[in-house]
C-alpha positions as CSV (number, residue, x, y, z in Angstrom):
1,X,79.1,-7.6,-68.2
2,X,80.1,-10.0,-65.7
3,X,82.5,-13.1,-65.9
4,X,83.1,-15.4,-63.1
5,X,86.4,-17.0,-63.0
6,X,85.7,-18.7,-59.8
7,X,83.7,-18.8,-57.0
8,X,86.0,-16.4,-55.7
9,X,87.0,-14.5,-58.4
10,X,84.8,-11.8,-60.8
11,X,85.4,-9.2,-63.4
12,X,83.0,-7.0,-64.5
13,X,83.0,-4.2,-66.8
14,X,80.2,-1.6,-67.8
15,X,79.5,1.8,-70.0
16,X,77.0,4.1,-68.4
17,X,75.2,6.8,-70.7
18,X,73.3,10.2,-69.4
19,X,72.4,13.3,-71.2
20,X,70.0,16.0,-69.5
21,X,69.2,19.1,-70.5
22,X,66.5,21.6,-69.1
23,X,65.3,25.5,-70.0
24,X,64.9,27.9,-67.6
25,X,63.3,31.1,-68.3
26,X,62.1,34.1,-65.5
27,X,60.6,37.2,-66.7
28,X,60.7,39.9,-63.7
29,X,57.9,42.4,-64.8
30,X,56.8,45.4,-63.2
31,X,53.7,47.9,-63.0
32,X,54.2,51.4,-63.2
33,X,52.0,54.0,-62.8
34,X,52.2,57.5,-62.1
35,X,49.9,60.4,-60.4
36,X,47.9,57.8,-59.1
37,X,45.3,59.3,-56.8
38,X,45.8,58.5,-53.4
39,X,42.2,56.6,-53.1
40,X,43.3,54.5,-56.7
41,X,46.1,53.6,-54.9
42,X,44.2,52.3,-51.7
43,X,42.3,50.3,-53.9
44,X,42.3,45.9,-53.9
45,X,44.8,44.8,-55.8
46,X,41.9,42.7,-58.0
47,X,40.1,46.5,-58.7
48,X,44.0,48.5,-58.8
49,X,44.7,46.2,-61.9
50,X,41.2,46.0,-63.5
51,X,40.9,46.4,-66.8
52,X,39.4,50.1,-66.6
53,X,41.5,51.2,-64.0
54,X,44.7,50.1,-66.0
55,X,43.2,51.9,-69.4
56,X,41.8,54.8,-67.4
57,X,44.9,55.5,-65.6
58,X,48.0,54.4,-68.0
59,X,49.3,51.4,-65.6
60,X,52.0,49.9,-67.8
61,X,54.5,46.9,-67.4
62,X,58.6,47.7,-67.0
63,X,60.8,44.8,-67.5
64,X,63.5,43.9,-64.7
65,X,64.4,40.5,-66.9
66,X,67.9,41.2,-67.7
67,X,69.8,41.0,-70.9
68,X,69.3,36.9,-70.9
69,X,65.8,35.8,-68.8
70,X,65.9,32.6,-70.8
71,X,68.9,29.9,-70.2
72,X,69.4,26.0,-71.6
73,X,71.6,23.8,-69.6
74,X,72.7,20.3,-70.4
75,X,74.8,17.5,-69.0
76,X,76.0,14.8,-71.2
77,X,77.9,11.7,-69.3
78,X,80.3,9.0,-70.5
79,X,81.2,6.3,-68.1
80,X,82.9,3.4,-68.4
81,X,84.4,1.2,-65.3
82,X,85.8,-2.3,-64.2
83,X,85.7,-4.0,-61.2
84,X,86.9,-7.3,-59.5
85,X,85.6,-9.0,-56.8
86,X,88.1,-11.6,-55.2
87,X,87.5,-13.6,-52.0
88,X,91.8,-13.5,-51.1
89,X,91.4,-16.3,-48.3
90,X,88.2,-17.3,-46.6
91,X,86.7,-14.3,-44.7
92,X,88.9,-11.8,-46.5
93,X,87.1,-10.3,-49.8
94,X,88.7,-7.7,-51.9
95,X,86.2,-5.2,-54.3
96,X,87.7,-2.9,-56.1
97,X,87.5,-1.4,-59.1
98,X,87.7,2.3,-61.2
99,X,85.4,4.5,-62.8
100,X,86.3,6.6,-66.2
101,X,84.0,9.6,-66.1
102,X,83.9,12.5,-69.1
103,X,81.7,15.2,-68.6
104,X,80.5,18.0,-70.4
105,X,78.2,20.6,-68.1
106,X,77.4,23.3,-69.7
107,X,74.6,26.8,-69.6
108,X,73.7,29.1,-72.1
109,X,72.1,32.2,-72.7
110,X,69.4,32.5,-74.9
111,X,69.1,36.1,-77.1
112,X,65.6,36.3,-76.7
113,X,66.5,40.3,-77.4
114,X,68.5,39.6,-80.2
115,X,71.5,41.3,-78.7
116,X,74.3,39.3,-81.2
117,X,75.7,38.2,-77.9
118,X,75.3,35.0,-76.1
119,X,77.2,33.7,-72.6
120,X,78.2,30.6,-72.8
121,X,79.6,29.0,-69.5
122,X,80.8,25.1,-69.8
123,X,82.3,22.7,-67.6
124,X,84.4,19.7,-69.6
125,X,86.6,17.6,-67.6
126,X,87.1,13.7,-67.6
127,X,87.9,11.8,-63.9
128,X,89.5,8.4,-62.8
129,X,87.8,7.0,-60.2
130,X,89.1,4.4,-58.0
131,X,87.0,2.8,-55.5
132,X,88.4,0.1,-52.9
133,X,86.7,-1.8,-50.1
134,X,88.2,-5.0,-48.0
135,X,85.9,-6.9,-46.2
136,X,86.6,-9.5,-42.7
137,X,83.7,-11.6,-41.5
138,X,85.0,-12.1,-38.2
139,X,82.5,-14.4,-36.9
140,X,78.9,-15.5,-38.3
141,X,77.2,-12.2,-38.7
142,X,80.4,-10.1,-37.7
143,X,82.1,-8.2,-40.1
144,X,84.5,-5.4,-40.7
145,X,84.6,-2.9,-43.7
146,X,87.3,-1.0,-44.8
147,X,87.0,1.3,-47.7
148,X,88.2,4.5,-49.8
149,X,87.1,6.3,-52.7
150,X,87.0,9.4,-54.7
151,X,84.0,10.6,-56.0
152,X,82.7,14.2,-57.7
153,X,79.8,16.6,-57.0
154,X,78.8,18.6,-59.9
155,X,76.6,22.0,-59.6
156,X,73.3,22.0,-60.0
157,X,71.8,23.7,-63.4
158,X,70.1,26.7,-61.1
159,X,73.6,26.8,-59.2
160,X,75.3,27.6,-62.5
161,X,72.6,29.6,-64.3
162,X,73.0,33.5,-64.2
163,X,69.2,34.3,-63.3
164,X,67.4,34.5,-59.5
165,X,65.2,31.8,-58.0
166,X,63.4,32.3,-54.8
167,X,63.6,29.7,-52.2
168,X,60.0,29.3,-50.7
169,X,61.4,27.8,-47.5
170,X,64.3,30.9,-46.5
171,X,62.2,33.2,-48.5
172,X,65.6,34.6,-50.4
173,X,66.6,35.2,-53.6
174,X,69.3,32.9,-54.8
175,X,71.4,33.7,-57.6
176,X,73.7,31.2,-59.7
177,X,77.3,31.6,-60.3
178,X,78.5,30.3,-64.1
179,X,81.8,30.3,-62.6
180,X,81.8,27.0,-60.7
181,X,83.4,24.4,-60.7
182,X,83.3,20.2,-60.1
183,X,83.9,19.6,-56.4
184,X,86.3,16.4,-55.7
185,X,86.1,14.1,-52.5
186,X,88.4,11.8,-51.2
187,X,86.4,9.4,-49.3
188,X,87.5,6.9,-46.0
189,X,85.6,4.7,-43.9
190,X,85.7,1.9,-41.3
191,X,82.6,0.3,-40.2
192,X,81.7,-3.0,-38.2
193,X,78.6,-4.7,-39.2
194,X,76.7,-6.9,-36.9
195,X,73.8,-8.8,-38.3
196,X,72.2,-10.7,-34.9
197,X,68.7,-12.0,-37.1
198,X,66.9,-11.6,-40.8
199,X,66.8,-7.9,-41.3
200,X,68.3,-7.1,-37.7
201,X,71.4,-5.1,-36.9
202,X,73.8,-3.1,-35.1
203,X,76.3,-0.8,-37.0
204,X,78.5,1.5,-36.3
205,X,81.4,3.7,-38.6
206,X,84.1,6.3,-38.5
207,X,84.5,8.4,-41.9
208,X,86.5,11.1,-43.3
209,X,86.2,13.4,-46.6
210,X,88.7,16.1,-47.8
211,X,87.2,18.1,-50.3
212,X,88.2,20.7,-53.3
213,X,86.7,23.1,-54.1
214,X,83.2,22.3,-52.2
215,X,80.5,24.5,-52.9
216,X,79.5,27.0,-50.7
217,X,76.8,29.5,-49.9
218,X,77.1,32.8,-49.4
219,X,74.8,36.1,-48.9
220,X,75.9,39.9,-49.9
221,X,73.6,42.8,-48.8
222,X,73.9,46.1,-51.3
223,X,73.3,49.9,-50.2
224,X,69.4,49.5,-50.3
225,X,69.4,45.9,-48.7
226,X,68.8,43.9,-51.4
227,X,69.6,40.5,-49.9
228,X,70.7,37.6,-51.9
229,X,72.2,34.7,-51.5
230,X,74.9,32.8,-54.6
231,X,77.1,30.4,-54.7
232,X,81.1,29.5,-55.1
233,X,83.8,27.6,-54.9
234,X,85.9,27.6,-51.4
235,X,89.4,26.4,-51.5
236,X,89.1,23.4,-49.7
237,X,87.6,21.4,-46.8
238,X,87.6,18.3,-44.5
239,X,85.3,16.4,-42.8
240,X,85.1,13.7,-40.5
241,X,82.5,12.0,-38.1
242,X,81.3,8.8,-36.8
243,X,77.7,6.9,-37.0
244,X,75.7,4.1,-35.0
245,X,72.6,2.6,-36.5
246,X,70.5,0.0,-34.8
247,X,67.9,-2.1,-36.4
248,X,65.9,-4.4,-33.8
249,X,62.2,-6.8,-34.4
250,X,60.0,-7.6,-31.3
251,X,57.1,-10.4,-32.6
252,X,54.1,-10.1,-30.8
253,X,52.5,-13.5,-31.0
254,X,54.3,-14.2,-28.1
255,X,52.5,-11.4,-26.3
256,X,49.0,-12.5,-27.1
257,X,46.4,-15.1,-28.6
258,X,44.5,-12.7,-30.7
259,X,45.1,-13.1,-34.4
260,X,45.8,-9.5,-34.8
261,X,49.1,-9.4,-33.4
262,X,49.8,-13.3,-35.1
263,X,51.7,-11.8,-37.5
264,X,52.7,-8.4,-36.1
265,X,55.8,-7.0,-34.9
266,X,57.2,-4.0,-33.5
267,X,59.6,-1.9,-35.1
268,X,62.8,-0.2,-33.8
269,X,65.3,1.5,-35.9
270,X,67.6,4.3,-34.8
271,X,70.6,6.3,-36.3
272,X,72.8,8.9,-34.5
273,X,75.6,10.9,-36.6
274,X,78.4,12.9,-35.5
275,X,79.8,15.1,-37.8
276,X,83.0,17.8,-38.0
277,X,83.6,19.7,-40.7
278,X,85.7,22.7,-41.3
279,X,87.1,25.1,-44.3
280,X,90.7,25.2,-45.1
281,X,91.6,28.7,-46.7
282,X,95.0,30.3,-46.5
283,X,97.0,33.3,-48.2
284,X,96.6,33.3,-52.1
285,X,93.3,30.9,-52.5
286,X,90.9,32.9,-55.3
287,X,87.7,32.5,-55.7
288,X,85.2,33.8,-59.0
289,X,81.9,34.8,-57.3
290,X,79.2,35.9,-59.9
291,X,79.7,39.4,-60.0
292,X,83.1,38.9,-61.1
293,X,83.7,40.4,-64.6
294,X,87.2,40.7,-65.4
295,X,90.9,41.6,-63.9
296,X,92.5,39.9,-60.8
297,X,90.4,36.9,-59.0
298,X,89.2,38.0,-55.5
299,X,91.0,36.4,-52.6
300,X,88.9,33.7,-51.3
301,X,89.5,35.2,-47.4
302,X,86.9,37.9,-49.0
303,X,84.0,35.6,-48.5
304,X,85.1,32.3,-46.7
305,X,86.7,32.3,-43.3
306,X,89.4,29.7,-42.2
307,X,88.5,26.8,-39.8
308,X,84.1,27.4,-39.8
309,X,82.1,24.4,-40.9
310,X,80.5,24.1,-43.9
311,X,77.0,25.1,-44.6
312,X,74.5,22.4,-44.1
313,X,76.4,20.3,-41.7
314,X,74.9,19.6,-38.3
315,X,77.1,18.5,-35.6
316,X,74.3,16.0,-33.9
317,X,71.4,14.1,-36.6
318,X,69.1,11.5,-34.5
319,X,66.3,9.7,-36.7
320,X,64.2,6.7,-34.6
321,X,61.6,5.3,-35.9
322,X,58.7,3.1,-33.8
323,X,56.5,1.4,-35.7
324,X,54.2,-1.7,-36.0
325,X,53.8,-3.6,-38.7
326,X,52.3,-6.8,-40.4
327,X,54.7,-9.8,-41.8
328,X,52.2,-11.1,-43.8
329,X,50.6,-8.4,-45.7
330,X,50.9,-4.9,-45.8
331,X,50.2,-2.9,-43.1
332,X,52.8,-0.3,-41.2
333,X,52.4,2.0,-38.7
334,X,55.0,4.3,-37.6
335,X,56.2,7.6,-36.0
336,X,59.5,9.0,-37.1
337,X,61.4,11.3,-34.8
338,X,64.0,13.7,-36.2
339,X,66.5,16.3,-34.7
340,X,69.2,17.8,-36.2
341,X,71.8,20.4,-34.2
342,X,72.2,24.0,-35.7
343,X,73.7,24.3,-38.9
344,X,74.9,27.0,-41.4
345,X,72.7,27.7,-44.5
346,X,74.9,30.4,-45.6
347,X,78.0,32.7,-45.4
348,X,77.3,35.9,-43.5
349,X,77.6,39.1,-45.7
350,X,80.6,41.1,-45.3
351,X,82.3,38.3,-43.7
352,X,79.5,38.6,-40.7
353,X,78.5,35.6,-38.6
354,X,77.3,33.0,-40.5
355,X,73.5,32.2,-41.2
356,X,72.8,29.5,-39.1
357,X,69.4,27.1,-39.1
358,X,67.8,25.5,-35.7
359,X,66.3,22.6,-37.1
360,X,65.2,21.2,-33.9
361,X,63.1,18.0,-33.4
362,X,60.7,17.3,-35.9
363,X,57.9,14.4,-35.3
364,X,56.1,12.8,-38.4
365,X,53.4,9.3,-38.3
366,X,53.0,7.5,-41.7
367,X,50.6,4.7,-42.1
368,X,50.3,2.3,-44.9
369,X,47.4,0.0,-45.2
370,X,46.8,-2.6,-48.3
371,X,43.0,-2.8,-49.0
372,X,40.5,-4.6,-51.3
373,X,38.1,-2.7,-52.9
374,X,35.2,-4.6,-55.0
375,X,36.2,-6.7,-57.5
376,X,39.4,-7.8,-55.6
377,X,41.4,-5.0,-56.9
378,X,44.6,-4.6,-54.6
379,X,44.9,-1.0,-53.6
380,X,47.1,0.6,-50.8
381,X,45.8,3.5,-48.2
382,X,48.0,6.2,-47.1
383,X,47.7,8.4,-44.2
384,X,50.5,11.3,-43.4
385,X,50.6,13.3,-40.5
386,X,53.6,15.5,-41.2
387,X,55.3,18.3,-38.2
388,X,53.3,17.1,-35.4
389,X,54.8,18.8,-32.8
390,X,54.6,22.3,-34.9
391,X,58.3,22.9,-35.9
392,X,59.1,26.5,-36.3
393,X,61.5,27.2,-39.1
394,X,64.4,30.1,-37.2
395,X,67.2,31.4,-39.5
396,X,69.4,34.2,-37.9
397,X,72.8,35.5,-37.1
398,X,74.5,35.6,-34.0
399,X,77.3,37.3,-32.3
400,X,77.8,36.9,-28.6
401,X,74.2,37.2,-26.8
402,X,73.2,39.4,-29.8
403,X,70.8,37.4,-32.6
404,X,69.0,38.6,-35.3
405,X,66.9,36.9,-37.2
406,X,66.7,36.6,-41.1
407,X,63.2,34.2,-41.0
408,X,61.3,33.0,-37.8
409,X,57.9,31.3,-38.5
410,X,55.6,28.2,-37.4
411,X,55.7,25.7,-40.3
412,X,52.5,23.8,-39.2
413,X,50.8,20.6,-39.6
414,X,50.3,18.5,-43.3
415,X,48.1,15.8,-42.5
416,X,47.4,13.7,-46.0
417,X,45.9,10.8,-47.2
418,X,45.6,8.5,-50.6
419,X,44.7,5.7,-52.5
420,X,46.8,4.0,-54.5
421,X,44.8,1.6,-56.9
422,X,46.4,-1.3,-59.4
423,X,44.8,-2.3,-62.0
């Protein structure tokens, strides 16, 4: 609800509602068999696991589920905020406002085996919000942005849930930790805005974020290399950066008579980010990883290291697009190009170098084309052509010249296409 004292002058209030909840459930099952002769076990896997091979030979099925394979998670938000807008002097706005957040995040264990026991993990915590953000227009199309904030990242339901996934992309096991916790940022920004036409710009922006208790990866490697990968809370972190964007529009009926390029234009957009980000851990931070059962809280020096960046941060992200595309109707063309810097997926084991990720550069064309088909039934055509250049996907280790690599292998080339019809 909105009421408007003035022309420069607005309150608004609002309640916000959300409740989620999902089941999860992974049975791990295994054959067995035993005296298997040598040729049986040589066999297809279609003929190994026939029907009269697994009567004939006594293949049975061992569970590796666990005491709890099946889990419910739910997430139930109240909200409620206010806000004014207020125009203090002309070219000086004000927005501000505060957010009143309760939350209750919480996973349980289903006793499919009718144990009597059920873990129950729960996150319930309520959060003032403030947001702030004073605006200059320095000039027509000129302005300048301050702004702070603090804001919350919650886990994910398969972050907090006790049970292995595997991640098709690393090709690890991941395993959720019930013992995390809300992560809190403090957010600042500058940024200058110039707007030189309709839908053209130039920006650019400085930013900082300190962070409790981010969320952080990290892998352990047992006696018989099982590798997997979890997830907990580090102490703290900071992070800082600075961004330029450009958005630019070149007609092209200028360049020629032909009604094709009447209405056409060329299409320039780029972004470049800078980012630095570092973990703060000193003597005395704990962490709860998800082996942790009872007794003393581990040190959190046992799995993060002081001063390293935190995992998924890139130093260097470039995105520019090129494209052509049609003011009148629809009908885009356009190559996206993509690099990112390496960055760490994940906490080395043992307090090992960290896993690290080469993104690399990444080229992609999209076009979109509105049709007709009979009957005059609008309809829009879609062509993908995803990983042109054959992006490899490289996760490894390094120390000195020495790397080892956890997963090196050539993604390939998606090339799609579809028809969207509206009735």
């Amino acid at each position: 609800l909105s009421y408007k004292f003035s022309n420069a002058l607005t309150l608004t209030a609002g309640y916000a509602f959300t409740d989620t909840k999902r089941n999860s459930s992974r049975y791990e099952l295994h054959y067995d068999a035993t005296n298997l002769p040598i040729p049986v076990q040589q066999l297809r896997p279609d003929y190994l696991l026939s029907d009269a091979s697994i009567q004939y030979y006594d293949i049975s099925l061992l569970e590796f589920s666990g005491n709890y394979p099946v889990y419910d998670a739910a997430l139930r938000v109240h909200a409620g905020y206010g806000q004014v807008q207020a125009e203090l002097v002309p070219g000086l706005s004000l927005n501000a406002g505060v957010r009143y957040e309760k939350g209750d995040q919480s996973v349980t264990g289903v006793d499919v085996y009718n144990t009597g026991v059920t873990p129950f993990n729960q996150i319930k915590r309520d959060y003032w919000l403030p947001a702030v953000t004073v605006t200059v227009e320095a000039a027509k199309g000129l302005q300048f942005r301050a702004s702070g904030s603090k804001t919350i990242a919650r886990p994910q339901f398969r972050e907090l849930i006790a049970q292995p996934f595997l991640d098709t992309e690393s090709n690890r096991f991941y395993r959720g930790n019930p013992y995390l916790q809300d992560s809190q940022l403090w957010n600042a920004d500058l940024r200058a805005e110039w707007y030189m036409g309709r839908d053209e710009r130039l920006t650019a922006a400085a930013f900082y974020k300190k962070i409790d208790n981010p969320i952080e990866t990290y892998t352990t490697i047992t006696d018989t290399y099982n590798v997997t990968t979890s997830f907990a809370n580090a102490p703290e972190a900071t992070l800082w950066g600075f961004e330029l964007e450009a958005q630019k529009y070149i007609p092209l009926d200028a360049w020629s008579g032909s009604d094709f390029f009447a209405s056409r234009r060329i299409a320039l957009i780029g972004n470049y980010t800078y980012t630095q980000s570092k973990l703060k851990v000193k003597e005395g931070d704990t962490t709860i990883p998800y082996s942790y059962t009872t007794g003393e809280l581990p040190a959190a020096s046992d799995y993060f290291l002081n001063g390293v960046p935190l995992t998924g941060q890139s130093d260097h992200l470039v995105n520019l697009q090129l494209g052509l595309e049609d003011t009148d109707k629809l009908s885009q063309q356009t190559l996206l190009l993509t690099y990112a810097s390496p960055r760490v997926t994940s906490r080395g084991p043992n307090l090992q170098p960290d896993i690290k990720e080469k993104p690399g550069l990444t080229l992609d064309f999209v076009a979109r084309q509105g049709v007709k088909l009979p009957g005059g039934i609008n309809s829009e055509f879609k062509f993908e052509a995803r990983n042109i250049t054959g992006r490899k996907f490289q996760e490894y280790q390094q120390a000195g010249d020495a790397r080892v690599y956890y997963n090196r292998y050539k993604i390939g080339t998606t090339i799609a296409a579809s028809l969207t019809v509206a009735f």
